[in-house]
C-alpha positions in Angstrom: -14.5 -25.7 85.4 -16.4 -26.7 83.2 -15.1 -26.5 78.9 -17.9 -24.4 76.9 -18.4 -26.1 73.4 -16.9 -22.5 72.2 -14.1 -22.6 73.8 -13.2 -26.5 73.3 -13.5 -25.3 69.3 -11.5 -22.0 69.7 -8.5 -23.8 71.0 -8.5 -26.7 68.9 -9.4 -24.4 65.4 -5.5 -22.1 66.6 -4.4 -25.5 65.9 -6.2 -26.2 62.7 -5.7 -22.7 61.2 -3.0 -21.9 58.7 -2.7 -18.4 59.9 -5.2 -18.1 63.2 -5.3 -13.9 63.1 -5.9 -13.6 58.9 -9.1 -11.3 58.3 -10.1 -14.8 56.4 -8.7 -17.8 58.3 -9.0 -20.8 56.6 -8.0 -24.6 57.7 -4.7 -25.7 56.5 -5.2 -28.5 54.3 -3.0 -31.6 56.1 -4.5 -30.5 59.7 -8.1 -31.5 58.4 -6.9 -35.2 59.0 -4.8 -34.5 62.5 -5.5 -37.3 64.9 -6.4 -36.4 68.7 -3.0 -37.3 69.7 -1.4 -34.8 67.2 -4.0 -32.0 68.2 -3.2 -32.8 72.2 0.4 -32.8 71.2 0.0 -29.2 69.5 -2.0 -28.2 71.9 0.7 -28.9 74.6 3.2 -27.4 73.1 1.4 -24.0 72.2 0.5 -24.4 76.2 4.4 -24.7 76.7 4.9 -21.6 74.1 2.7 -19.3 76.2 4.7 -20.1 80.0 8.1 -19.5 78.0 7.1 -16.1 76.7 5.0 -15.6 80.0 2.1 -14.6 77.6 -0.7 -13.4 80.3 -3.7 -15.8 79.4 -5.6 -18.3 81.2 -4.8 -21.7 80.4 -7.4 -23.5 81.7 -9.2 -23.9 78.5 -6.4 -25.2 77.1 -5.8 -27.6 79.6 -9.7 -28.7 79.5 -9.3 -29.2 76.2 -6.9 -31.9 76.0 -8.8 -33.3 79.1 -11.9 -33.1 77.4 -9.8 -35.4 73.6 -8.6 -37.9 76.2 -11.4 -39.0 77.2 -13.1 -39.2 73.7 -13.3 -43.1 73.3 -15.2 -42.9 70.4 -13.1 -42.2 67.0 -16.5 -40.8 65.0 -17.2 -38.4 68.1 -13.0 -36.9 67.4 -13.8 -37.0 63.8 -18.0 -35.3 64.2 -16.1 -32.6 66.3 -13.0 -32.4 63.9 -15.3 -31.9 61.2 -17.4 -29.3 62.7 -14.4 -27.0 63.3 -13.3 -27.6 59.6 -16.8 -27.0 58.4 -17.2 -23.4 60.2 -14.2 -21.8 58.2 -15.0 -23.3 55.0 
């Protein structure tokens, strides 16, 4: 499958967000500066979150997701995409 730039936002910005379902969801300050590895590392355990409370949702963008950060080589494409994500709920 292949990750839409949408979705590849949407799961990293429930990591970003101080409070993902507020009528007004902003970034949380220290997230703006999460490295990939921190992001990935969120991203697994909200992964691990939603098999525990057998939470009926499709992974797979989650999973592309952290596909898609390891093979960013690049640090300013992490940081272009980073900022884009913290620039849309500004």
């Amino acid at each position: 499958m292949e990750l839409k730039q949408e979705e590849l936002q949407f799961v990293i910005a429930q990591i970003l967000l101080a409070d993902p379902t507020s009528e007004k969801p902003h970034v949380h300050e220290k997230r703006k500066h999460f490295t990939k590895t921190q992001v990935i590392t969120r991203i697994n355990a909200l992964i691990n979150l939603y098999k525990d409370t057998e939470v009926d949702i499709d992974l797979t963008p989650y999973l592309e997701t952290i596909k898609y950060l390891r093979e960013i080589k690049d640090p300013t494409d992490y940081e272009s995409l980073l900022h884009d994500i913290v620039t849309a709920y500004e």
